[in-house]
Every structure is written in C-alpha cells, then in structure tokens.
C-alpha positions as CSV (number, residue, x, y, z in Angstrom):
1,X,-9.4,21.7,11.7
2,X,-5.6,20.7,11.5
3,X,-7.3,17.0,12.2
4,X,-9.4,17.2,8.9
5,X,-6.3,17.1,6.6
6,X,-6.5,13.4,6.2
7,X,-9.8,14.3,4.1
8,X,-7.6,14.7,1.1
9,X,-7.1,10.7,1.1
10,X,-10.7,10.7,-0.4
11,X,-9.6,13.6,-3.2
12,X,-8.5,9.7,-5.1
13,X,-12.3,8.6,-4.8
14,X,-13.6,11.8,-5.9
15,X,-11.9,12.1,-8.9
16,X,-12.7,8.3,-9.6
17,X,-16.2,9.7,-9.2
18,X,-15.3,12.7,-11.6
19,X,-14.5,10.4,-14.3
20,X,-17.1,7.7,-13.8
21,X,-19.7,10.8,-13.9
22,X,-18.4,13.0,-17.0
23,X,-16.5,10.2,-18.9
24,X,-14.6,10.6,-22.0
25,X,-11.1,11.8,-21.8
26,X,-11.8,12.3,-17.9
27,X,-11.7,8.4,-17.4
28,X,-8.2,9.2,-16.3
29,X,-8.6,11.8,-14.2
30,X,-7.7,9.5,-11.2
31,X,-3.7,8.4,-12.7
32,X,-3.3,12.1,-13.9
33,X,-4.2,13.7,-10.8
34,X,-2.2,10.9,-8.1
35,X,1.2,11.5,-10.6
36,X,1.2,14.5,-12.6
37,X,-0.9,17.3,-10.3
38,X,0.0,15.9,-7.0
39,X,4.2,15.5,-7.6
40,X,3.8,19.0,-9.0
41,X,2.7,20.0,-6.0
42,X,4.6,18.7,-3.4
43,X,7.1,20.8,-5.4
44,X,5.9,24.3,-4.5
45,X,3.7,22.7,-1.6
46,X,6.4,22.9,2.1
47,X,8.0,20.2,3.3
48,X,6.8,19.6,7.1
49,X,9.3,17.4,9.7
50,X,7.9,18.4,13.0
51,X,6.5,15.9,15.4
52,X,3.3,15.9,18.2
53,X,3.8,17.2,21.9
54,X,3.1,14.7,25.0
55,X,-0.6,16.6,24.9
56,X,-0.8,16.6,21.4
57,X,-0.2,12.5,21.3
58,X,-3.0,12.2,24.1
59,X,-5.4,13.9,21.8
60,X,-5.0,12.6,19.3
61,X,-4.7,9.0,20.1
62,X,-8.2,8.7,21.6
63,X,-10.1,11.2,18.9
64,X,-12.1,8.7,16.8
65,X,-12.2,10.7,14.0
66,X,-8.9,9.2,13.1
67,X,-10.4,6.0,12.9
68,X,-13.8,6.7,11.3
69,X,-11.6,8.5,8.2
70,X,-10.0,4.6,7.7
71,X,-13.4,2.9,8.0
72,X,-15.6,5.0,5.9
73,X,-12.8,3.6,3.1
74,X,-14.4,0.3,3.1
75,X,-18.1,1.7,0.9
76,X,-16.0,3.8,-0.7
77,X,-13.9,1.1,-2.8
78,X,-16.7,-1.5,-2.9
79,X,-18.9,0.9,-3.9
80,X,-17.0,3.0,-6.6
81,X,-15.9,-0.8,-7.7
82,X,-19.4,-2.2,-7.6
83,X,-21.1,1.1,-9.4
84,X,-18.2,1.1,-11.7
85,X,-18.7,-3.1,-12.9
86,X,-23.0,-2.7,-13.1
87,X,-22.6,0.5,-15.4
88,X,-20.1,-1.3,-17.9
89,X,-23.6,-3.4,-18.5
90,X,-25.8,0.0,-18.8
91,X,-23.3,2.3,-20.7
92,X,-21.7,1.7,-24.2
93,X,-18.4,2.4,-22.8
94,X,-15.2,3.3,-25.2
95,X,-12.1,0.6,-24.7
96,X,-10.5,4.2,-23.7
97,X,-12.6,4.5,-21.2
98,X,-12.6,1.3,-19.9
99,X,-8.5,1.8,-20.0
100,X,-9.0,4.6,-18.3
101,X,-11.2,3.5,-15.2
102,X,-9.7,0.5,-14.9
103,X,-6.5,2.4,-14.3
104,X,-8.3,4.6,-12.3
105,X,-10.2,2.0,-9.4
106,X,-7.1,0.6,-9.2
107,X,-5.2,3.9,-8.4
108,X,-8.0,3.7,-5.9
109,X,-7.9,0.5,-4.6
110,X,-4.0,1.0,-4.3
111,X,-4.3,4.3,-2.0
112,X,-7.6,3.7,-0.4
113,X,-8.1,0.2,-0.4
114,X,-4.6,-2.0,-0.1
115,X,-3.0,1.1,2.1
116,X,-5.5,1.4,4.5
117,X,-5.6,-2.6,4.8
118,X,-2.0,-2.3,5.5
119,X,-2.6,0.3,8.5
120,X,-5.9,-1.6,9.8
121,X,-3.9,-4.9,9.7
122,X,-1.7,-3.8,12.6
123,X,-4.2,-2.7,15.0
124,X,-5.0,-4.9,17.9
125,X,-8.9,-5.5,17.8
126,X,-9.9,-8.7,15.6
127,X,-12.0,-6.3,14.1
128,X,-10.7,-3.4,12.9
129,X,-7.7,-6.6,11.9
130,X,-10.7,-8.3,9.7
131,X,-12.0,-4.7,8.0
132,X,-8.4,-4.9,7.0
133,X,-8.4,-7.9,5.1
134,X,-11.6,-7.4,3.4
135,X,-10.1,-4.3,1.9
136,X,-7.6,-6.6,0.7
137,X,-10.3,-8.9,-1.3
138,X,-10.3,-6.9,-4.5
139,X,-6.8,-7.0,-5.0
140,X,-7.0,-10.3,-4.3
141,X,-3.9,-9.7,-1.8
142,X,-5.5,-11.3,0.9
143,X,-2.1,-12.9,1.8
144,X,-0.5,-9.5,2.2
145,X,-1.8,-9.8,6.1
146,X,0.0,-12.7,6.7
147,X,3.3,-12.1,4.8
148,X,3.5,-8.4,5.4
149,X,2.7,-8.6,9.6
150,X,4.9,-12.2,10.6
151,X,7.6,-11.7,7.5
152,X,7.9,-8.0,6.2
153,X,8.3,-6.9,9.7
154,X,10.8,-9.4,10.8
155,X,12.9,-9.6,7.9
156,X,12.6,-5.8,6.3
157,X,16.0,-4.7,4.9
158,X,17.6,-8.0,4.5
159,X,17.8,-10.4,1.6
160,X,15.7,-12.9,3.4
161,X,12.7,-10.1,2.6
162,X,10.9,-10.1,-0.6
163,X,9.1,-6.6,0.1
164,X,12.7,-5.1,0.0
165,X,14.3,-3.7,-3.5
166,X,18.1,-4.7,-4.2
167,X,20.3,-1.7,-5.0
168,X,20.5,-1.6,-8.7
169,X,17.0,-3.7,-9.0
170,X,14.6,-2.0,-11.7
171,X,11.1,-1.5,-10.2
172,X,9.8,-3.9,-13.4
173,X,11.9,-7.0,-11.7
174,X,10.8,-5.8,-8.2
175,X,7.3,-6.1,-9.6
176,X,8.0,-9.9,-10.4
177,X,10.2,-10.9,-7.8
178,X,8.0,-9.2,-4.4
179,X,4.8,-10.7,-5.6
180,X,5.7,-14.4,-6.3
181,X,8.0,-14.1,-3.4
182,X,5.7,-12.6,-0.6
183,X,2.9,-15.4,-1.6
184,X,5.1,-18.0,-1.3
185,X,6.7,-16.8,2.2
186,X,2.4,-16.2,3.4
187,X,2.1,-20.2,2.7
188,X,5.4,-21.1,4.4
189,X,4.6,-19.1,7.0
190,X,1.4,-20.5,7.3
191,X,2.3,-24.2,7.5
192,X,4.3,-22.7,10.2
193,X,1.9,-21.5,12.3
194,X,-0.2,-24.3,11.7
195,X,2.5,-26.8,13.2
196,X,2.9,-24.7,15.6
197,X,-0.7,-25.1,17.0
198,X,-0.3,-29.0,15.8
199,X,-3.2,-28.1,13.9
200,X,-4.3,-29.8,10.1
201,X,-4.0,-28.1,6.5
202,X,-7.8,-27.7,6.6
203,X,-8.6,-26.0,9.9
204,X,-10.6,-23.4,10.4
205,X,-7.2,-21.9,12.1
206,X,-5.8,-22.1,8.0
207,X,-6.0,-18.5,7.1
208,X,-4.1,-18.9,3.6
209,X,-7.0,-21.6,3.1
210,X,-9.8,-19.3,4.0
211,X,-8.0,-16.3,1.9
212,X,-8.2,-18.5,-1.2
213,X,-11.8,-19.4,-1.0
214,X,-12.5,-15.8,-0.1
215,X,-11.1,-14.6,-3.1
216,X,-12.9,-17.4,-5.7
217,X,-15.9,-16.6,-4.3
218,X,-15.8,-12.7,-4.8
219,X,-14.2,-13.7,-8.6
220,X,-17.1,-16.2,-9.3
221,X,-19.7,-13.8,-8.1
222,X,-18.5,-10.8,-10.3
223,X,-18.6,-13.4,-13.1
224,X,-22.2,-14.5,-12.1
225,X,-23.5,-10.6,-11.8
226,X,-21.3,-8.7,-14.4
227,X,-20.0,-11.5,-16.8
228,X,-16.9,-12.5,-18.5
229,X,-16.2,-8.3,-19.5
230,X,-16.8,-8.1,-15.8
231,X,-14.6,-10.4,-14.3
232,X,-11.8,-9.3,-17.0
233,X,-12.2,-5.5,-15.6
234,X,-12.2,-6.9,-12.1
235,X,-8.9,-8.3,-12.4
236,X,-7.5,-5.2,-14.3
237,X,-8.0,-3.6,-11.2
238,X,-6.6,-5.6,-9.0
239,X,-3.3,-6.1,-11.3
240,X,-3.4,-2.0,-11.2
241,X,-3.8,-2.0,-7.3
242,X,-1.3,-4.4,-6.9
243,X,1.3,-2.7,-8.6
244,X,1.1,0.2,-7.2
245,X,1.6,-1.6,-3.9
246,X,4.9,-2.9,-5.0
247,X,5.8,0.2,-6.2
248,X,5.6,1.9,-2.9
249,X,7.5,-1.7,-1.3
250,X,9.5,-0.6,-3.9
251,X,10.5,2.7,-3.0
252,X,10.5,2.5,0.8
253,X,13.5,-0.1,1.4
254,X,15.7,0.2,-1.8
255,X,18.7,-0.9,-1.3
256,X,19.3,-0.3,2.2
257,X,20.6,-3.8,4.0
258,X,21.0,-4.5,7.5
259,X,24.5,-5.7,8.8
260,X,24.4,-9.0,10.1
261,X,26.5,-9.8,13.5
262,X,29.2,-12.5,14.2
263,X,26.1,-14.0,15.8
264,X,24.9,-14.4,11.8
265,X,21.4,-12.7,13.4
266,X,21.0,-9.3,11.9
267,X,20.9,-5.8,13.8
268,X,17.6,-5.0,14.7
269,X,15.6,-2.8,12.0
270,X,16.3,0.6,12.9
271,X,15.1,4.4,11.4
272,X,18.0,4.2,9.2
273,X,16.4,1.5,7.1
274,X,13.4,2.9,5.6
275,X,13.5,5.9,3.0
276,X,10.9,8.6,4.2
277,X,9.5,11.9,3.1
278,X,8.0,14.8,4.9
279,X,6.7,16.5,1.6
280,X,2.8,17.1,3.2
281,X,0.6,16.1,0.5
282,X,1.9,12.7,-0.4
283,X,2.0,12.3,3.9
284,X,-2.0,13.0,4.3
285,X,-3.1,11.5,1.2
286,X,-1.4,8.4,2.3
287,X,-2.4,8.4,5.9
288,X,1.5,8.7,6.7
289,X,2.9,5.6,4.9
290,X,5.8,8.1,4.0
291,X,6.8,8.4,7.5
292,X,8.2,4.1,7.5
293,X,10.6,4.4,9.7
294,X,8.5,5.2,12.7
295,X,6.5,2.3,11.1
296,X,8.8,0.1,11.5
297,X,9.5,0.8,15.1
298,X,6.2,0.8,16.4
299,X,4.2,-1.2,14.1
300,X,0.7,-0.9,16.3
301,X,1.5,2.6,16.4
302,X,-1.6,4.5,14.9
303,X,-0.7,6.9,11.6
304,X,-1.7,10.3,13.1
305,X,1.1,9.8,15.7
306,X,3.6,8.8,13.8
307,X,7.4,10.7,13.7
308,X,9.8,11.6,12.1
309,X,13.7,10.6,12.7
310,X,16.3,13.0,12.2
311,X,18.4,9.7,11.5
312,X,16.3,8.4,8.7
313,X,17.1,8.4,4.8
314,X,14.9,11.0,3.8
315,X,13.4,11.3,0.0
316,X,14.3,14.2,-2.5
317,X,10.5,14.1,-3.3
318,X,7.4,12.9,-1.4
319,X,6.0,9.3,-2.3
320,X,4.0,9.8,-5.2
321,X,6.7,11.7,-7.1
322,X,9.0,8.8,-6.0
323,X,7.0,6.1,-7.6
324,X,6.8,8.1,-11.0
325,X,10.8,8.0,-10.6
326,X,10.8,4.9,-10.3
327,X,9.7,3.9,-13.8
328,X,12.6,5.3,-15.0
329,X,15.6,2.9,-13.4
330,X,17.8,5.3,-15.2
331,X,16.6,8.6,-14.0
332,X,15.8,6.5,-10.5
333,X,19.5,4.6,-10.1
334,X,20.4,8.5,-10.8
335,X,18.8,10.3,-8.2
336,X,18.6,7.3,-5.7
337,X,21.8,5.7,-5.4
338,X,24.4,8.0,-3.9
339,X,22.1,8.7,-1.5
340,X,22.7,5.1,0.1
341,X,26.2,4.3,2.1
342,X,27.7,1.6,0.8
343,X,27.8,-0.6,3.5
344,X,24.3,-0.3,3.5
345,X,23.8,-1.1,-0.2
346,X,21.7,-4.5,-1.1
C-alpha cells in the first residue's frame, strides 16, 4: 500500500476536474489547493528522511507500478487540456473562469506534465525518452530535453548554467533570464551535436528542428479546431506551466556555486549543491523532485529510489511552500540566504 502514495500526484488533475465540473469560483481550485492547502500541510504533515534497504531497492526497482503511475500522466494532461479547449466553444464561460482554468491546466501541466517529462527524459529506452518529450508539447518546452539532459546536468551550480538562480536574484528575473538562456544553450548545443556527427542543419538527426515544427503544428491545429480564443488559452497555459518550472529551477540551485580548481574545471556537482526537502507531501506529489541532490548524482536513477544526503542543504519547508516564498524576494532573501556558506554563494 506504502507504493500507492504517488497516487496523490493525480490529486492536481482531480481538482482540475473539480473545477472544470462545478465551475464558478471553483475554477481555481487547482492554484488554491497546490499553494495554500498543500504548504499548510506539510506544516502539521512529518517530515520523512529515511532511505530504502538493499531489498527494498530490489523491489522496487522492477515493480511496474512505478512506471505505469508516470505514463497514465500522458491522457491525463492531453485530455483535461483537450476537454478543457472544446468546452470553451460549448459553455458561456466567465473571463473569471477562464482566468481561473487557465491558471489551473497549467498548475497541471507544470506538476504532471513538464515534471514527469523531466523524469521520463532520463530514462534509457527511446521510448519512455519520446513519452517525455511529448509531455513537453504543450508547454511548448520541447527544448527542455536537450538543454536540461547535455547542459543542466553538466553545468548545474555554476554561472555557465542558466537553470541555476544567483544569490540575491529575484525569482521575476530568474523567470526571464533561465528561459531565454536555456533556449539559446538547446540550439548551441544542438549545432554541436550536429557537427559532431558532421551532419546538416536539416537532418532528420536536428532535434531542435523537429521540436520547432512539433510545436507549430500542435499551435496551428488548436487554432484550426478551437479558434483564435483557443489558441490564446492554449498559450496561457503553457506561459503558466512554464513558470512554474522555473520556479522550481528556481528554488532548487539558488545560489549555491561550485568552486572552480587551479585546473579552471569546476569540482564535480556534489549533494551539497542542490537544496532539498524531506516534507512528504510536496515529495509524493512531485514524484521526488525535492529529493535533487540524489538527482543530480544518479541522473538515470528512477524517483522511487531516490535518497536522501545527510550532507545536502535541506529546505525549511517542502517545495510547494518554497515556491510561494519565492514570490516574495524579501520574505525569500530572508529565510534563504543565511542558510548558504559564503563561499558557496553565486
């Protein structure tokens, strides 16, 4: 039953469903519930830091149940999206409301779309690699894959990194900085990869390309089936989905730096350079994003059996608290800041 607790990643979806179903003042059920209910309860709610046994990692390593609880992620965004975009033709609809689901799919798409891409993108099967970057099409994010996996992961906690915040950096410039920076790195890296295989701008081998097209083609059939109001809602939720993403990049580097050697090569990333929280709800809900550190150290390393250091920074609050901190530099800066050694500080 213990294996089950990931269930409460869907309790996002549900209440999407809540609000789509009873409307009104319910429209944001979804942003209420993810940063008001949930940070309140990973206050009374205990904080849990133990790790799996040798027979424990066995397990749960080869129990598919872990997997099928990512996949079954994939109809659940396209289809709350999808349902949500035909009724907005069917149902007279308040601007509220569409405020309110907008802000609510893209909660959605956030947690249970661009999260789950991020997990599925570092397994080892093409497949379960490709699920992974389809869940990235409505955020039209695609690039994510190719920035976060050959750039993120080589150059996390240093300036060269876009994904990581610089001490004293509000989450608004973050917010600017991270997403024109991480697109531009995914083309650079690109045209690296493609020299690499001495292969031309327009190969097949081109995934930046591909990624584009992808994403006009999901943008101009939403604008063929649901119209202009259609498209517009479309990219509200993706803008939404987005940004929470960058919040959590946000959040799990700020302001820790790695030291760079005589060599001018810096250490190698280690569990002190990621911020982590053990509060349970916020670990379930995001299928253990909060624990980065072990992340970071095994990236193929699946989320049920992921650790927690003893050496890493830990959060005063889980993740989802966290991110509401965030949007208060003052209040954040606060809280955040003498928590980091200076020698650390970037």
């Amino acid at each position: 039953m213990k294996d089950l607790k990931y269930l409460a990643a869907y309790s996002i979806p549900l209440m999407v469903l809540i609000g789509l179903t009873l409307r009104g003042p319910l429209a944001f059920l979804t942003p209420v519930f993810a940063f008001v209910f949930v940070p309140l309860l990973e206050v009374l709610l205990p904080i849990h830091s133990g790790n799996l046994n040798e027979a424990e990692v066995a397990e749960k390593s080869k129990n598919p149940l872990f997997d099928a609880m990512l996949y079954f992620n994939l109809p659940i965004v396209f289809g709350a999206i999808g349902w949500f975009l035909w009724s907005v033709a069917h149902i007279d609809y308040s601007t509220s409301e569409l405020i309110g689901f907008v802000l609510s799919l893209g909660v959605m798409l956030g947690s249970n779309g661009i999260n789950v891409a991020h997990e599925l993108g570092h397994r080892k099967t093409r497949w379960e690699k490709t699920l992974g970057k389809i869940l990235l099409l409505p955020a039209l994010y695609m690039h994510f894959y190719i920035e976060h996996n050959f750039g993120h992961h080589q150059h996390a906690a240093t300036e060269e990194d876009p994904a990581t915040a610089a001490f004293n950096q509000t989450v608004y410039s973050f917010w600017i900085t991270s997403t024109f920076r991480q697109y531009k790195n995914a083309w650079r890296i690109q045209q690296q990869l493609l020299k690499v295989d001495n292969t031309s701008f327009f190969s097949i081998q081109n995934d930046m390309l591909w990624y584009s097209v992808s994403q006009l083609i999901y943008l101009g059939a939403i604008l063929w089936m649901f119209g202009v109001v259609g498209l517009l809602l479309a990219l509200g939720i993706a803008i939404v989905g987005v940004l929470q993403l960058e919040t959590v990049n946000y959040i799990e580097h700020y302001g820790l730096l790695r030291q760079k050697r005589k060599s001018g090569r810096y250490e190698r990333v280690r569990e002190i350079h990621s911020w982590n929280s053990n509060h349970i709800l916020g670990r379930v809900m995001l299928y253990e994003l909060t624990r980065h550190s072990d992340h970071h150290y095994r990236a193929h390393k699946k989320y049920q059996l992921l650790d927690c250091h003893e050496s890493s920074p830990q959060m005063p609050f889980g993740y989802p608290t966290s991110m509401v901190l965030s949007l208060f530099p003052p209040l954040w800066f606060a809280i955040m800041n003498k928590r980091i050694p200076i020698e650390m500080r970037k």
